[in-house]
C-alpha positions in Angstrom: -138.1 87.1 15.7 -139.4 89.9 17.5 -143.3 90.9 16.7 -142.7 94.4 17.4 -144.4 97.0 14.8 -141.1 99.1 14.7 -139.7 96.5 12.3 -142.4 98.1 9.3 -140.5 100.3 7.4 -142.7 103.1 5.3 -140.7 105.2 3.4 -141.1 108.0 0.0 -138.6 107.2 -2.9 -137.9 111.1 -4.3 -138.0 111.2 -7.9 -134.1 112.2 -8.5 -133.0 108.8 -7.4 -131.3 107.0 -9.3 -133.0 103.8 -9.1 -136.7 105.0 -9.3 -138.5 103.0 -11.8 -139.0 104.9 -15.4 -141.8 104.6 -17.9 -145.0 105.7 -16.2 -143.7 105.3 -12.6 -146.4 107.4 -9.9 -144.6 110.5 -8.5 -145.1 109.5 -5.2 -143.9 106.1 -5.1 -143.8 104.6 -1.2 -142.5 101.3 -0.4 -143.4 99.5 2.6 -140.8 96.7 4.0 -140.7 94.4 7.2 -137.0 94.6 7.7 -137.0 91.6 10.3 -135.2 89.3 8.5 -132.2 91.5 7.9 -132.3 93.1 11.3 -134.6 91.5 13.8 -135.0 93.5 16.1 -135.0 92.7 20.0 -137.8 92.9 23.1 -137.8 92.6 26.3 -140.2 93.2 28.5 -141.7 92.5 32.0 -145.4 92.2 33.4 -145.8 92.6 36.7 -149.5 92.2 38.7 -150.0 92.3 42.6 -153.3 91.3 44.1 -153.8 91.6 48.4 -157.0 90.6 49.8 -157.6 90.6 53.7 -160.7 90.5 55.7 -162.2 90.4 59.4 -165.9 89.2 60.4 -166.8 90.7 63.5 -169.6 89.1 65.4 -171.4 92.1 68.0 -173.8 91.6 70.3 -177.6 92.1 69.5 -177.0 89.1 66.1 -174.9 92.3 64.9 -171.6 91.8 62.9 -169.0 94.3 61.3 -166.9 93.7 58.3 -163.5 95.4 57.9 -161.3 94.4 54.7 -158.5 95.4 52.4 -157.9 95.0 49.0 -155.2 96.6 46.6 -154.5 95.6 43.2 -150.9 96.7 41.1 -150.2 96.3 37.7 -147.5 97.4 35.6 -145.9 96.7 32.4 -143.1 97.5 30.3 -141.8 97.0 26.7 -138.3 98.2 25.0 -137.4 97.0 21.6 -134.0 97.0 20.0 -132.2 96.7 17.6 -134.7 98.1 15.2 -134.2 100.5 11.7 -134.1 104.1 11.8 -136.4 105.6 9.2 -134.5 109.0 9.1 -130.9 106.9 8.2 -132.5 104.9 5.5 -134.7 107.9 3.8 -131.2 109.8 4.1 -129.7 106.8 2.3 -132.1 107.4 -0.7 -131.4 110.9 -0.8 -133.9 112.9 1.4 -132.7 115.7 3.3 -133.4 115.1 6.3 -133.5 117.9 9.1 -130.8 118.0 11.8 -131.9 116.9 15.6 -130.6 117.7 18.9 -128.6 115.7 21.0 -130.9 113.0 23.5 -129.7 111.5 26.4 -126.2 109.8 25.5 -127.3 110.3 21.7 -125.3 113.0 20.0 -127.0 115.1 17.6 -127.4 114.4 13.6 -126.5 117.3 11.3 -128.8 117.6 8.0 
């Protein structure tokens, strides 16, 4: 199972749905659910670190010396998790309106 946050799902139950909870329910009822089990979601992700070191002693005349060196460090990281739940789909699916969105990359737009 993935440990990725994304799989937390906080969402608003409105009031008009039908299975809201009667007798003294609070208006603004918000469930929280790890949705995990039911869809793990999946991560990959890389972690890349470069370290160079060099170095020259010198010895000069006179009980002189010179010291020329070189260091350079890289790091990088990256992290892509899929698979996870989209909030909009599931607070559409308890009858929020939800507001339309433009098309992404190879995503096509949603209509409200």
């Amino acid at each position: 199972m993935s440990p990725s946050s994304k799989d937390l799902l906080f969402v608003a139950i409105p009031t008009f749905n039908p299975y809201y909870p009667t007798g003294g329910a609070p208006t603004n009822l918000r469930v929280n659910y790890n949705t995990a089990l039911e869809n793990p979601s999946f991560t990959d992700a890389y972690e890349l670190a470069d370290r160079y070191e060099a170095g020259l002693t010198i010895d000069l005349p006179g009980n002189w010396s010179a010291q020329i060196y070189y260091s350079q460090t890289y790091d990088s990281s990256f992290n892509h998790v899929t698979g996870v739940v989209n909030k909009n789909a599931v607070s559409a699916a308890l009858g929020w309106t939800i507001l339309a969105s433009g098309a992404s990359g190879t995503a096509p737009g949603i209509a409200t």
